[in-house]
C-alpha positions in Angstrom: -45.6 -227.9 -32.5 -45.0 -225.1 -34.2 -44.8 -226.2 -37.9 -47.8 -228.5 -37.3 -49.6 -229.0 -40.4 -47.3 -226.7 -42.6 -46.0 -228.0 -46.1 -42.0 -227.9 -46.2 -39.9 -227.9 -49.4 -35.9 -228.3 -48.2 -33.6 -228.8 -50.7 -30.5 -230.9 -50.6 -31.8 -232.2 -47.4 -30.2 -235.8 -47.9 -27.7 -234.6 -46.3 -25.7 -231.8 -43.7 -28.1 -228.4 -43.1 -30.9 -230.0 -45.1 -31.4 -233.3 -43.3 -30.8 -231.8 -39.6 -33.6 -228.9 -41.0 -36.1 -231.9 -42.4 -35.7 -234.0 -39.3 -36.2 -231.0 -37.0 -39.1 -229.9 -39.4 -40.7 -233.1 -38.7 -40.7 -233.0 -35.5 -42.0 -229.6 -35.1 -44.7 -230.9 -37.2 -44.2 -230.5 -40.7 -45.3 -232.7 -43.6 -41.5 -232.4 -45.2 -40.8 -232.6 -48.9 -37.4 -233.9 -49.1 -35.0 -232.8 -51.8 -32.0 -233.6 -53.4 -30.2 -234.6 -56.3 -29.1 -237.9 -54.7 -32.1 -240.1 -54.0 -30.8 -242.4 -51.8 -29.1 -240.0 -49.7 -33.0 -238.0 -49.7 -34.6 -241.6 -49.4 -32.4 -242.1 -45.8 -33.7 -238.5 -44.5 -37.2 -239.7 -45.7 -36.7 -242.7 -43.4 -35.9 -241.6 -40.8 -38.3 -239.3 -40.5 -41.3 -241.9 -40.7 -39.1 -244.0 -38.4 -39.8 -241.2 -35.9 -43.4 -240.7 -36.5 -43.6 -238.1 -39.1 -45.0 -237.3 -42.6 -41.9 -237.1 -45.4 -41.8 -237.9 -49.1 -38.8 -237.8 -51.3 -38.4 -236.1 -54.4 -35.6 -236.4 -56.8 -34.3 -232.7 -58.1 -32.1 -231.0 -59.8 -32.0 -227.4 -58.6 -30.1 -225.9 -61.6 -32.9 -227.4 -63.7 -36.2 -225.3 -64.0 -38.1 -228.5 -64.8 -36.5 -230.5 -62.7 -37.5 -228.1 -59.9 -41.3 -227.4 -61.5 -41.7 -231.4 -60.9 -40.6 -231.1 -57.3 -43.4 -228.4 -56.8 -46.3 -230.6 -58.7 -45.1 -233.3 -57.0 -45.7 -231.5 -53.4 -48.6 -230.0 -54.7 -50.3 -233.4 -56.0 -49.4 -235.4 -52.5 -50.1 -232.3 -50.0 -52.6 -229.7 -52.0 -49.9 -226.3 -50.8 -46.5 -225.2 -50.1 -46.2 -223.1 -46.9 -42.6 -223.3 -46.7 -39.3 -223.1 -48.8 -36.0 -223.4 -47.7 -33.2 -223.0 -50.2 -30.6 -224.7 -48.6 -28.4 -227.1 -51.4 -25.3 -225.8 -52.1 -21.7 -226.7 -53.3 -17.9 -225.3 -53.1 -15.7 -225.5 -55.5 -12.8 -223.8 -54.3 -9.4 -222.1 -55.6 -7.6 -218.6 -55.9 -9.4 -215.9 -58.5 -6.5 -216.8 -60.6 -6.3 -220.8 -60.8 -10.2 -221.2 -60.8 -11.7 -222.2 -64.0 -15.0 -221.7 -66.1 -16.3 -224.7 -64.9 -15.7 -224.3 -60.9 -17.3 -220.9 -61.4 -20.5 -221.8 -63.4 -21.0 -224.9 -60.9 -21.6 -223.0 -57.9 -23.3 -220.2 -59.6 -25.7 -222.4 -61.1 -26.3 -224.6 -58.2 -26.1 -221.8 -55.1 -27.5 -218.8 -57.4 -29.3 -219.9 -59.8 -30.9 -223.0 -58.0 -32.7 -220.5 -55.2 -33.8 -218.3 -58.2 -35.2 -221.4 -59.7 -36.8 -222.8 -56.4 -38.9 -219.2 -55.6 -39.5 -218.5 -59.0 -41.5 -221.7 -58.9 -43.3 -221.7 -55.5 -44.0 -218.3 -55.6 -47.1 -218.4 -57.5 -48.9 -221.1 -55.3 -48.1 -219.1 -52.1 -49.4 -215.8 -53.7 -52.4 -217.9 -54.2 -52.2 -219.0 -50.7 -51.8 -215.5 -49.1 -49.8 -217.1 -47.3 -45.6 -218.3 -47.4 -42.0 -218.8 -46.0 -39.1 -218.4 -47.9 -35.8 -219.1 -46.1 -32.3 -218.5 -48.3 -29.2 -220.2 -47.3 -26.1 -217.5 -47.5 -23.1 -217.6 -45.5 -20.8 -215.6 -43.3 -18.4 -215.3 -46.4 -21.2 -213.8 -48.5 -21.2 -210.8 -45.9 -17.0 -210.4 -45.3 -15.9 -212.8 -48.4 -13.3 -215.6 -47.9 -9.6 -216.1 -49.4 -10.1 -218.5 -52.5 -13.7 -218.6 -53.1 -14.9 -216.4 -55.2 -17.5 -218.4 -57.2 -19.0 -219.0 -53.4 -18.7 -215.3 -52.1 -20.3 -214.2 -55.3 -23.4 -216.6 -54.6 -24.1 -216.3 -51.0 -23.3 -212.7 -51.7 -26.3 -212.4 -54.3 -28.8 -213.9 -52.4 -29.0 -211.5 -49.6 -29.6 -209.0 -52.0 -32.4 -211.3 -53.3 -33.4 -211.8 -50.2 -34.0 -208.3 -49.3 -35.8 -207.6 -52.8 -38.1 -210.7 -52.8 -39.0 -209.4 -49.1 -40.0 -206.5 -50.6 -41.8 -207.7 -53.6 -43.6 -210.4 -51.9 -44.5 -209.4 -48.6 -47.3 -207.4 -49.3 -48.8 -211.0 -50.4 -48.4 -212.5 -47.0 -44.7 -214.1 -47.6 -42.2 -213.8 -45.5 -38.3 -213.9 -47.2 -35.2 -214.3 -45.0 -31.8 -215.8 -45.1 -29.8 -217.1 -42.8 -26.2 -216.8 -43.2 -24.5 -219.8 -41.2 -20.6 -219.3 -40.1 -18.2 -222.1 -40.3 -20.9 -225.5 -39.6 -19.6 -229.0 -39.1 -21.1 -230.8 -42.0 -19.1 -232.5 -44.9 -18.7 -229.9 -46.3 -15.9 -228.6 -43.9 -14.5 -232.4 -43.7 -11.5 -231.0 -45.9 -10.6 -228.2 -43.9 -7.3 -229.0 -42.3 -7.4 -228.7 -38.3 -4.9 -226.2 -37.8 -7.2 -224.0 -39.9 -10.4 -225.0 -37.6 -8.4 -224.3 -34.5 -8.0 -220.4 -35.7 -11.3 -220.5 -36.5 -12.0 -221.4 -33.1 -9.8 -219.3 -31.5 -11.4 -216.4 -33.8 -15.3 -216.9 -32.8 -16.0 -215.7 -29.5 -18.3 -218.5 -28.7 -14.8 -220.9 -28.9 -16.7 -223.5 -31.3 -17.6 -224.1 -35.0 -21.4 -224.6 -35.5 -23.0 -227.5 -35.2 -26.2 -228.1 -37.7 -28.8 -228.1 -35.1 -27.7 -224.5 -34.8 -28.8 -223.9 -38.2 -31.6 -226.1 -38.1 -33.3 -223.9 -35.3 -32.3 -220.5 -36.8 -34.3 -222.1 -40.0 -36.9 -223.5 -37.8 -37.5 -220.2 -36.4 -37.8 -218.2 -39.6 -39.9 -220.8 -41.0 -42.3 -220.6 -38.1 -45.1 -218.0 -37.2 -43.2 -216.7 -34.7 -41.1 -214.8 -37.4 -44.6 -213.6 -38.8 -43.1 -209.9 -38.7 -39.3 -210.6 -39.6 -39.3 -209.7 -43.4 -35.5 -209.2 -45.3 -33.5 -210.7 -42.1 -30.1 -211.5 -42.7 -29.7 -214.0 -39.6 -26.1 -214.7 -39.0 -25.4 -217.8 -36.5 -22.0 -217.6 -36.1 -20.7 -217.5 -33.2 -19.9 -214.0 -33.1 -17.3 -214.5 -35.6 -18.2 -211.4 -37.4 -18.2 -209.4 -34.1 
C-alpha cells in the first residue's frame, strides 16, 4: 500500500478530482481527511470510504477562510497526531470574455483557486516542518500553462500556482517537503458538464490520446506525487493531458 499509514488532507474532495483522489487514497492506505465546503457531499466520500474498509473523517471548510482552514488542520491534528500530505485540489470556474466578466466572477476564483492553496500550505506547513517530513500536491491546469479563451480569472489562478509551486519547492524542500502540481487537461467531472459536445469532440480530436480524462487519471498522477516514490520529484509541473499540449 503505498500511502499506508500517511495522514491526507484533500480539499473539496466531496466531489469530482477530490473524491476519486480520497477514495484512491484510502485504498492505498491513507487515513483521509475529507474536505469541503459542502458537508454532505464530503459526508458521502467519507462513507464510502468506511464502507470499503478505510479510515476517513469529514471536515467542513471553507478554503478562502484562514480560520476556517486552521480548524480543518486542528481538527486532523486532534483525530490523527500529523499531516503527511496536502492536496490542494477545490476549485471553481466562473467563466466569461476579459470584457463581460465582473468583479465578483474574478475575486471568486481568485479567492477560492489562489488564495485557498495559499491558505491550505500556509497552515500545514508548520506541522510538517516539525515533522521533517511532507507532501504538498497543487491542483493547476493545462490552461494555466497555454491559457484558455474566456477565462481569465481561471488562467490567472492555475497560472499562479505553478509559480508557487516552484518557490514553496524551493523554500521547503530543504525541510524534507516535497511540492508539486499537477496540471490536469480537460477531465470529465461536473465541472465540464456545461461544455457543449461539439466543443468536447474538438477537444478529442485535438489530444493525441483521442479521449478527455477521466478522474482516475488524475487521481493516480496525485497518488504518485503524494507517495514516496516521488521522494526526489521537487517543483514538478505534471501535466496529464493527453498530449494535448504536445
Amino acid at each position: 500500500m503505498r500511502l499506508k499509514d500517511k495522514v491526507a488532507i484533500i480539499t473539496g474532495s466531496g466531489r469530482g478530482l477530490g473524491k476519486e483522489a480520497a477514495v484512491l487514497f484510502a485504498k492505498e492506505g491513507a487515513e483521509v481527511v475529507v474536505c469541503d465546503v459542502n458537508e454532505e457531499s464530503a459526508k458521502a466520500t467519507a462513507r464510502e470510504i468506511e464502507e470499503a474498509g478505510g479510515v476517513a473523517i469529514t471536515v467542513k471548510v471553507d478554503v478562502t477562510c484562514s480560520e476556517s482552514v486552521k480548524s480543518m488542520v486542528d481538527e486532523t491534528v486532534k483525530a490523527f497526531g500529523r499531516v503527511d500530505v496536502l492536496v490542494n485540489n477545490a476549485g471553481i470556474t466562473a467563466d466569461a470574455l476579459l470584457v463581460k466578466m465582473t468583479d465578483e466572477q474574478w475575486d471568486r476564483v481568485i479567492n477560492v483557486n489562489l488564495k485557498g492553496v495559499f491558505n491550505c500550505t500556509r497552515a500545514v506547513a508548520p506541522i510538517m516542518i516539525e515533522q521533517g517530513y511532507g507532501k504538498i500536491v497543487n491542483t493547476s491546469s493545462v490552461v494555466g500553462v497555454y491559457g484558455n479563451i474566456g477565462q481569465t480569472n481561471y488562467i490567472a489562478s492555475k497560472a499562479a500556482i505553478i509559480g508557487m509551486t516552484r518557490g514553496w519547492a524551493k523554500e521547503l524542500g530543504r525541510k524534507g517537503i516535497n511540492v508539486n502540481a499537477v496540471a490536469p487537461g480537460f477531465t470529465m467531472t461536473d465541472m465540464m458538464a456545461t461544455v457543449p459536445e461539439k466543443i468536447l469532440t474538438a477537444i478529442r480530436e485535438k489530444t493525441p490520446l483521442g479521449r478527455l480524462g477521466e478522474p482516475k487519471d488524475i487521481g493516480y498522477a496525485y497518488l504518485y506525487l503524494a507517495s514516496d516514490e516521488a521522494s526526489f520529484v521537487n517543483g514538478a509541473i505534471l501535466q496529464v493531458d493527453g498530449g494535448l499540449v504536445l
